[in-house]
C-alpha positions as CSV (number, residue, x, y, z in Angstrom):
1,X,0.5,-12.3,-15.5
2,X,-2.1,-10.0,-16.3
3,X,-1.8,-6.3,-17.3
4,X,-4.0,-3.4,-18.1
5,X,-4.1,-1.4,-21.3
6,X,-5.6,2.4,-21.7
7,X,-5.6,5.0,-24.4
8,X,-6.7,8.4,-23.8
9,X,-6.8,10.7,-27.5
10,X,-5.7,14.0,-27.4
11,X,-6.7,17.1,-28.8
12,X,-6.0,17.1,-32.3
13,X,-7.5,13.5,-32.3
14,X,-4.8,11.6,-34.3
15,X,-2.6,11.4,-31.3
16,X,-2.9,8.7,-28.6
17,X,-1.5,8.2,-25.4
18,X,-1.2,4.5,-23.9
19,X,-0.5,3.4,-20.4
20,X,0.0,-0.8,-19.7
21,X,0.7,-1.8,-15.8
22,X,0.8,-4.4,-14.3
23,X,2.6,-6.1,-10.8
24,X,5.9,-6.4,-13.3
25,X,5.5,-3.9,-15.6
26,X,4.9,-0.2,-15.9
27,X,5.3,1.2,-20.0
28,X,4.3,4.0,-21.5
29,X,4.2,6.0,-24.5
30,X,2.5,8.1,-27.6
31,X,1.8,7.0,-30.9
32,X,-0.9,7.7,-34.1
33,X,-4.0,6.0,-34.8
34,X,-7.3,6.4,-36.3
35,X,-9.5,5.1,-33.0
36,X,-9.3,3.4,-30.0
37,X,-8.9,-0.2,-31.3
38,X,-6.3,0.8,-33.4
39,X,-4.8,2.5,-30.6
40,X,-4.7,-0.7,-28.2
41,X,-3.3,-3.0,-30.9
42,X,-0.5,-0.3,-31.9
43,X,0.3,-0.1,-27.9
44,X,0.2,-3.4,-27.5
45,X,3.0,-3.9,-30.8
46,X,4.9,-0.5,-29.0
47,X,5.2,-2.7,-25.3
48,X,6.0,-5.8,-27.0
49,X,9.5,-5.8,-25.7
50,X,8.7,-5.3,-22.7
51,X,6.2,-7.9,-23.0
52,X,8.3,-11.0,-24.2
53,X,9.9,-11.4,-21.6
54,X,7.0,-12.3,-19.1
55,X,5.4,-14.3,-21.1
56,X,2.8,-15.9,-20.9
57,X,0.7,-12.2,-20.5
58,X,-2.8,-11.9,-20.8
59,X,-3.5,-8.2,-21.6
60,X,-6.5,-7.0,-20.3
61,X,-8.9,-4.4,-22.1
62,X,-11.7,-2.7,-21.5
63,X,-14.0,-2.3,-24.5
64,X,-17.8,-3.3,-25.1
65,X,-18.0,-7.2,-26.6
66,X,-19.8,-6.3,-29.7
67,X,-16.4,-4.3,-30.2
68,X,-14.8,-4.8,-33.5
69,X,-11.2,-5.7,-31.4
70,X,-12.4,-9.1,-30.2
71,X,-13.1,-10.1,-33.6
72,X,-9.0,-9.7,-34.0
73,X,-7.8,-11.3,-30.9
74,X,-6.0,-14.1,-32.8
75,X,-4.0,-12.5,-35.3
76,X,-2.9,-10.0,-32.3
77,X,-2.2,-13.5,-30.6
78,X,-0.1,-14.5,-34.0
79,X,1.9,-10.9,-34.3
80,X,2.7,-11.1,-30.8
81,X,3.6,-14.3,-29.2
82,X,2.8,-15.2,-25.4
83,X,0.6,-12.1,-25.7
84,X,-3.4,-13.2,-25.2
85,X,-5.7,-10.2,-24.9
86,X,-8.5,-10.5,-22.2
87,X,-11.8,-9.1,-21.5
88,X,-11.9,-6.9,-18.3
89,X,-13.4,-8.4,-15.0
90,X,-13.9,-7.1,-11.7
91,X,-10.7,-9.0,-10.3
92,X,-8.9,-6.7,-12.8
93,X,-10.1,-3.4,-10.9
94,X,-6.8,-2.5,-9.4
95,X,-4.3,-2.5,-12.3
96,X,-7.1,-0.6,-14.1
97,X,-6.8,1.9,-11.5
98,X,-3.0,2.1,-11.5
99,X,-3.1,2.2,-15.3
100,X,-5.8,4.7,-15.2
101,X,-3.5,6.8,-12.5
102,X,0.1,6.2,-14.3
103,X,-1.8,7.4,-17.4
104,X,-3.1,11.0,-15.8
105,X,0.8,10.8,-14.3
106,X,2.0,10.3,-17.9
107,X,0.0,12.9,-19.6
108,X,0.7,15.6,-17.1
109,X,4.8,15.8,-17.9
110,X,7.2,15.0,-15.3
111,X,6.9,17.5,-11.9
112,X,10.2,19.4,-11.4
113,X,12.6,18.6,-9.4
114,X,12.1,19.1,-5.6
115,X,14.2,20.3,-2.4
116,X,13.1,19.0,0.9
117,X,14.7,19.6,4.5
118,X,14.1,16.8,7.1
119,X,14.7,16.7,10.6
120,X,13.9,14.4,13.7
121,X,14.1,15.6,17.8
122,X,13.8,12.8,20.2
123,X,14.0,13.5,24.2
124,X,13.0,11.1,26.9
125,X,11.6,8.6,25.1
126,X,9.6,10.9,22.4
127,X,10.5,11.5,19.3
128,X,9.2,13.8,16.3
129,X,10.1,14.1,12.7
130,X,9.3,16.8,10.4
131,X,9.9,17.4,6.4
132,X,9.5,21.0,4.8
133,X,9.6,20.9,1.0
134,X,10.9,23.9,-0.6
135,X,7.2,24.5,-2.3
136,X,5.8,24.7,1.4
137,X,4.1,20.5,1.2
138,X,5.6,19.9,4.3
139,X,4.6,16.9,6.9
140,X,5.1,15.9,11.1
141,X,4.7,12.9,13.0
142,X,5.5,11.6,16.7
143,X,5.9,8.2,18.2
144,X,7.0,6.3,21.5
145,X,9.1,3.7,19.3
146,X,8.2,0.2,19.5
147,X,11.8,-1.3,19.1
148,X,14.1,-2.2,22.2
149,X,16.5,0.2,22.0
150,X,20.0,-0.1,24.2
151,X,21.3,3.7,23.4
152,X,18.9,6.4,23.6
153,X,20.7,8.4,20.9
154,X,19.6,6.1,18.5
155,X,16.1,7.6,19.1
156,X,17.8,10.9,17.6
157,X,18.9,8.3,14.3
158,X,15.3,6.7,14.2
159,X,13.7,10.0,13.8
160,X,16.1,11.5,11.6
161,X,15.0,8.1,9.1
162,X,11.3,8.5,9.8
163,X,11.3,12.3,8.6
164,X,13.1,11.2,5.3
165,X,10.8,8.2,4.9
166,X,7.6,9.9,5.2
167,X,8.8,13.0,3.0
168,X,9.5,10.2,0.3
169,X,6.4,8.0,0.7
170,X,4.7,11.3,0.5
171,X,6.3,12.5,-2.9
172,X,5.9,9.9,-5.2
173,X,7.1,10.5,-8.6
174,X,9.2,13.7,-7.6
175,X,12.9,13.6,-8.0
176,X,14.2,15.1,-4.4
177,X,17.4,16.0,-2.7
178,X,16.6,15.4,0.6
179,X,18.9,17.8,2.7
180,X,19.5,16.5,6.8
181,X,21.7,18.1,9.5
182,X,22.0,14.2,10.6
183,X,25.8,12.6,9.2
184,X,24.6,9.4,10.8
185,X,21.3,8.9,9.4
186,X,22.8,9.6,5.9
187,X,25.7,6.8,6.8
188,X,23.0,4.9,7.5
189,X,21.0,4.9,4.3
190,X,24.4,5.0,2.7
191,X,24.6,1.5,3.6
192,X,21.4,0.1,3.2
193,X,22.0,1.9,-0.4
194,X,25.0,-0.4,-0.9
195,X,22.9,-3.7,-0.1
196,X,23.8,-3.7,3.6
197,X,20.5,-4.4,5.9
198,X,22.1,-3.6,9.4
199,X,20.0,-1.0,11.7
200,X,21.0,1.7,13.7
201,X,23.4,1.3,16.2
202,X,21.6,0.6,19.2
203,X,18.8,-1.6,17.9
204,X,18.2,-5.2,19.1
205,X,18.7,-7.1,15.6
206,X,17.4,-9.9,17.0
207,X,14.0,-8.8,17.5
208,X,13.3,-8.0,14.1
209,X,9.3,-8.1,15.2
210,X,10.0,-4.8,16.6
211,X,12.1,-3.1,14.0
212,X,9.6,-3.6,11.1
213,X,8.8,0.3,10.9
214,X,12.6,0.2,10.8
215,X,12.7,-2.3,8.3
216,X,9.8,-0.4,5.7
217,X,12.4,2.6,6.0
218,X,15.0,0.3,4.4
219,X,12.3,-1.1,1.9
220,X,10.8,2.0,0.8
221,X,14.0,3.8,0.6
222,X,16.0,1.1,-1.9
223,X,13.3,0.9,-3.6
224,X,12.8,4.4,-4.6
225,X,16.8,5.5,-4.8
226,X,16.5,5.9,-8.3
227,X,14.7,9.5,-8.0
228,X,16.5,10.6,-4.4
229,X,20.0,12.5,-3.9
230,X,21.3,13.5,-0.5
231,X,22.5,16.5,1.5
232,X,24.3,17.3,4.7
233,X,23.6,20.8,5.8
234,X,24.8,22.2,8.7
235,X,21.6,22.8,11.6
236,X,20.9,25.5,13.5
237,X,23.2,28.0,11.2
238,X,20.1,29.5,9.8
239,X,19.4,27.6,6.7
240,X,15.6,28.1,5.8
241,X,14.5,24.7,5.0
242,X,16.6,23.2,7.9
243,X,15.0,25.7,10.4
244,X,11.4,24.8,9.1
245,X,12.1,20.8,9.7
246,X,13.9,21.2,13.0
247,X,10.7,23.5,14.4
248,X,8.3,20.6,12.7
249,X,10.2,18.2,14.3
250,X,9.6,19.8,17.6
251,X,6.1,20.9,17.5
252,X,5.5,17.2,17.0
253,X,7.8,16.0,19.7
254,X,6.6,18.6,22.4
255,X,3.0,17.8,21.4
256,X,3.6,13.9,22.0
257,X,5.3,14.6,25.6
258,X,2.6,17.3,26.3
259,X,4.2,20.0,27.4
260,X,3.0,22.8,25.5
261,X,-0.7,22.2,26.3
262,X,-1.5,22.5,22.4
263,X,-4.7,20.8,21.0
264,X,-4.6,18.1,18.2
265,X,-6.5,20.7,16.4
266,X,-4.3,23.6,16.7
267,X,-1.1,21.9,15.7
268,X,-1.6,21.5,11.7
269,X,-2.4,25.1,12.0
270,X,0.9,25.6,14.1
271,X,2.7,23.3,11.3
272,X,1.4,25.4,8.4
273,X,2.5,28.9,10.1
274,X,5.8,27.3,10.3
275,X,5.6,26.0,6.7
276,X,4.9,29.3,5.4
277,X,7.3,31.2,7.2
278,X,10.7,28.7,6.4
279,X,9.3,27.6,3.1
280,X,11.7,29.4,0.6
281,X,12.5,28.5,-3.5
282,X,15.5,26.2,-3.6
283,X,17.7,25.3,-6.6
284,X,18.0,21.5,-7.0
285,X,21.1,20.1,-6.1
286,X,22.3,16.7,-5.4
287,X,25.2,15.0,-3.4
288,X,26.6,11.8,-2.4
289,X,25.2,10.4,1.3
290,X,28.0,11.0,3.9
């Protein structure tokens, strides 16, 4: 496997902080050193535990060749075994770029904690999802659904799980409590929480062609479960963050069957107006999914 390495001094100069990623492996941290080699081979000695156990690992770096490191690279091989550090080549462009991000991400502190409403509105054969963060991000989407559906309610459930997937893929590295007026969408990832990989009631299982945006849901969700809580919350009783999903949801959902006669252009302006109008401060909270 191979990794990426970066350091990045700060102000005061005798202060480092190191990033290494890689497809298994994601460490960070901050330690003292008197320049940038120093830096990588104390970073390297600081990840080493989280090293071991995938090796072999060649750790990739990014420094000149007439650099003073590669004339060190065996006795870093001898301190650390199953640890070989590598010259950078252009095959190694993405995990420099993830390092490169997870170090800016790293640097910058954790982002506080975030509330987010979502909602879905489905009606003959159109849906629409919305999200509405308590900061005002907010996001909408619509879609005739690909997958064979036997109940049209479950249109209602598909939505409801789109809004929440998009609001997560489009918070990474936020911790959210996801609030939803839907008790069967949150049974639903409930489920899929617990290791089950059933769909929605309603959904042809057998075509599982048809269910794969169904299927990223479940992916993206499990994956990410760590830094997500959930809400139920009453609809239509005049909670703000609710109120701004539900009307995202249906701006979307009216644009896709056409009936208000809006433009693509004038419906992110419609969005943001509704955004800035529901978009309240919320404490944090979390709660169970049910």
């Amino acid at each position: 496997m191979r990794c990426f390495i970066v350091v990045k001094g700060r102000s005061d100069a005798e202060r480092w902080d190191w990033v290494l990623a890689g497809p298994e492996l994601r460490a960070a941290g901050s330690l003292g050193a008197r320049g940038t080699e120093d830096a990588i081979i104390a970073a390297i000695g600081a990840a080493y535990d989280s090293l071991e156990p995938l090796a072999p690992v060649q750790v990739v770096v990014a420094l000149p060749s007439n650099s003073r490191f590669w004339m060190l690279t065996d006795e870093i091989a001898s301190a650390y075994p199953g640890v070989a550090v590598v010259p950078f080549v252009d095959e190694d462009a993405d995990i420099r770029a993830e390092a490169v991000e997870a170090l800016a991400v790293h640097r910058a502190g954790p982002l506080p904690p975030l509330v987010v409403a979502t909602d879905g509105s489905a009606h003959r054969g159109f849906i629409g999802w919305g999200w509405l963060a308590g900061d005002g991000q907010h996001g909408f989407g619509r879609q005739v659904p690909n997958a064979r559906i036997r109940d049209p309610q479950s249109l209602v459930v598909l939505a409801e799980l789109q809004a929440i997937a998009e609001a997560v893929r489009a918070l990474p590295r936020r911790t959210l409590t996801i609030r939803t007026d839907s008790r069967v969408a949150l049974a639903q990832i409930e489920s899929w929480l617990r290791g089950e990989v059933s769909m929605p009631k309603g959904y042809e299982t057998a075509h599982r062609a048809d269910l794969a945006g169904l299927t990223r849901m479940h992916d993206d969700l499990c994956r990410e479960s760590e830094r997500l809580s959930f809400e139920w919350v009453r609809g239509h009783v005049g909670e703000a963050l609710n109120e701004g999903a539900d009307s995202l949801a249906k701006l979307a959902r009216r644009f896709a069957e056409g009936t208000w006669g809006l433009t693509a252009e004038e419906i992110p302006r419609r969005a943001r107006a509704i955004a800035d109008t529901f978009a309240v401060p919320v404490a944090s909270g979390s709660a169970s999914a049910g």
